[in-house]
C-alpha positions as CSV (number, residue, x, y, z in Angstrom):
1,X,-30.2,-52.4,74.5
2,X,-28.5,-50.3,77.2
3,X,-28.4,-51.1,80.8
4,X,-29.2,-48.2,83.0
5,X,-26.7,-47.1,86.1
6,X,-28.9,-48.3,89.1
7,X,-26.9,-46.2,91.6
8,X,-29.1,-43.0,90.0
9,X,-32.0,-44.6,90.6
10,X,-33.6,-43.7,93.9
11,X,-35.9,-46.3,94.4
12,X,-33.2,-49.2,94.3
13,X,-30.6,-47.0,96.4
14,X,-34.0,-46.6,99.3
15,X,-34.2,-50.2,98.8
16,X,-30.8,-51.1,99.5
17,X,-30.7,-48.7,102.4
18,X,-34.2,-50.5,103.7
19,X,-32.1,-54.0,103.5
20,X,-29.0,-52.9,105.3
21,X,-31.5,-51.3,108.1
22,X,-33.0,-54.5,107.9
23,X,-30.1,-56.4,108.8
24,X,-29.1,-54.3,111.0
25,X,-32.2,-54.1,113.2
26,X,-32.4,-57.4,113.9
27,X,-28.5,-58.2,114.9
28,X,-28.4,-55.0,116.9
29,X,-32.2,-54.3,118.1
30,X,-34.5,-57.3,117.7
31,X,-35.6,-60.0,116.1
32,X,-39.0,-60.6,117.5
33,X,-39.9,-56.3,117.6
34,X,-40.1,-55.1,114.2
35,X,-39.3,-51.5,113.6
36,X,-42.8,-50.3,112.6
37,X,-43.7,-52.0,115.9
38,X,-41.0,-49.9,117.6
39,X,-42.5,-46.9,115.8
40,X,-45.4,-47.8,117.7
41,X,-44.4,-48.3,121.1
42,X,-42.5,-45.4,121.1
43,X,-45.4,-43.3,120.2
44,X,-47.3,-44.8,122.8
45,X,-44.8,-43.4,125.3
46,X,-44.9,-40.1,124.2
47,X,-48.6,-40.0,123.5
48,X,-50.5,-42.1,125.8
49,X,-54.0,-42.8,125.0
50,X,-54.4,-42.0,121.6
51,X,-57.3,-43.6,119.3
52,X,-55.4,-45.7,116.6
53,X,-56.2,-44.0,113.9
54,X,-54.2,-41.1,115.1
55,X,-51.3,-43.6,116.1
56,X,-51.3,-44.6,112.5
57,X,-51.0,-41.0,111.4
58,X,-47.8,-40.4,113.5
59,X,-45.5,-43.0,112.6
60,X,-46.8,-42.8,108.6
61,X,-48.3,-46.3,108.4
62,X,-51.8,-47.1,106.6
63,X,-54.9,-48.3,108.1
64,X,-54.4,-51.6,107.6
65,X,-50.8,-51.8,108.4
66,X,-51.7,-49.8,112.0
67,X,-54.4,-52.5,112.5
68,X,-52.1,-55.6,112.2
69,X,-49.0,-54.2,114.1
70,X,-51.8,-53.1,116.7
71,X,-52.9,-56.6,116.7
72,X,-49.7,-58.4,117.3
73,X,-48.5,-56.1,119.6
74,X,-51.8,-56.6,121.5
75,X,-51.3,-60.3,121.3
76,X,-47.7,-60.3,122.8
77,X,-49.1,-58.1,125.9
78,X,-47.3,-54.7,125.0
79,X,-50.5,-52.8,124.5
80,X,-54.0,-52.8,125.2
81,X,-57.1,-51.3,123.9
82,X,-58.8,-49.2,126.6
83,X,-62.5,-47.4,126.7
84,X,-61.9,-43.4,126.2
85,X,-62.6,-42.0,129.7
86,X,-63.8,-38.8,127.7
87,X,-65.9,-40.7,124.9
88,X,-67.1,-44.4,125.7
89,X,-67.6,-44.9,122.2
90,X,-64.1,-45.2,121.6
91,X,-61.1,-47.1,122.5
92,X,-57.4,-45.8,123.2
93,X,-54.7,-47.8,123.3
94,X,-51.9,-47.7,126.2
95,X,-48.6,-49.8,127.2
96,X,-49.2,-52.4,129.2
97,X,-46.4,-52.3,132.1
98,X,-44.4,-55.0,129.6
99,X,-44.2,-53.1,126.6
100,X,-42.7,-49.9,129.0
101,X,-40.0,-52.5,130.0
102,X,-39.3,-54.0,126.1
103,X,-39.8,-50.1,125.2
104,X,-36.7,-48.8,127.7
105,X,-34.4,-52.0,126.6
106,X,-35.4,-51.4,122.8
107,X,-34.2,-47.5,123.0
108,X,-30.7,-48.0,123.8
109,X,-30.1,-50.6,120.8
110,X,-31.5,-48.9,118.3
111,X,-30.0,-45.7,119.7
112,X,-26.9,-48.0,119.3
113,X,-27.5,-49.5,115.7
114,X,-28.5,-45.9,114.1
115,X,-24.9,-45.1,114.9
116,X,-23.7,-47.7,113.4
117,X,-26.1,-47.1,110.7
118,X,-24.5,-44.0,110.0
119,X,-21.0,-44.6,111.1
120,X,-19.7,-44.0,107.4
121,X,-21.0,-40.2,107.5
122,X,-19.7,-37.3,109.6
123,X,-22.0,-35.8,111.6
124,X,-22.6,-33.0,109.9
125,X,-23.7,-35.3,106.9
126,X,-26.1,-37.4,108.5
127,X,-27.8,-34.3,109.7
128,X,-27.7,-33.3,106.3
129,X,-28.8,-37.1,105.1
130,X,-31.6,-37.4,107.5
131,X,-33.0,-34.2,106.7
132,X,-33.0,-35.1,102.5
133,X,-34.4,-38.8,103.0
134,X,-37.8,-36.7,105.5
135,X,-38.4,-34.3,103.0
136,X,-38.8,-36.7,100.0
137,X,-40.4,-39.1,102.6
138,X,-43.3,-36.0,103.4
139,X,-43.1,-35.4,99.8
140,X,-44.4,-38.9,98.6
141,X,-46.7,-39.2,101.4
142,X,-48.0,-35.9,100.1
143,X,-48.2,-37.2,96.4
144,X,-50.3,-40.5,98.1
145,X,-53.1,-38.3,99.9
């Protein structure tokens, strides 16, 4: 039997990548604020008011995955589920005042840990390297729908 060279296998190189973002996020960012939830809050900032289905569709998590970080972030005060002005049949969801303020100090770090993150690249790479990781990101989101 012949062992196979895991450093050509995508899936164990993405998770290696997920673990050292991992480890980074919470010595540089957080360690109560997961990044999905980050995902969220900054979504919230820069579309206000949005139903959460949609919310879920712009940072790429499921339905149930939206509902729990949704949830917790709910629980901690950072958001709140509000009655659509236009359609009373629905709620929107909005930052609550606290979840600006951990929003604003959250930006900085991870602003700060993605260069970090990247420190090992030129820039010119980690243009190139973000753009490669989207596209097979959209790609497998594709292949899942």
């Amino acid at each position: 039997m012949t062992a196979v060279d895991l450093s050509t296998h995508p899936g164990h190189l993405a998770r290696r990548l997920q673990q050292a973002h991992s480890l980074l996020w919470g010595a540089m960012v957080s360690e109560e604020t997961t990044s999905p939830q980050f995902a969220v809050l900054n979504t919230l900032v820069e579309k206000p008011g949005i139903d959460q289905r949609t919310l879920g569709r712009h940072v790429h998590l499921d339905r149930s995955t939206i509902a729990d970080v949704v949830a917790r972030l709910a629980r901690r005060g950072l958001l709140a589920r509000v009655r659509d002005p236009l359609d009373g049949r629905r709620n929107v969801l909005e930052l609550t005042d606290e979840g600006e303020k951990l929003h604003r100090r959250l930006v900085s770090r991870t602003s700060r840990m993605n260069r970090v993150f990247l420190s090992p690249l030129d820039e010119d790479e980690q243009q190139v390297l973000l753009r490669l990781i989207a596209r097979v990101a959209d790609a497998a989101e594709d292949l899942r729908a």
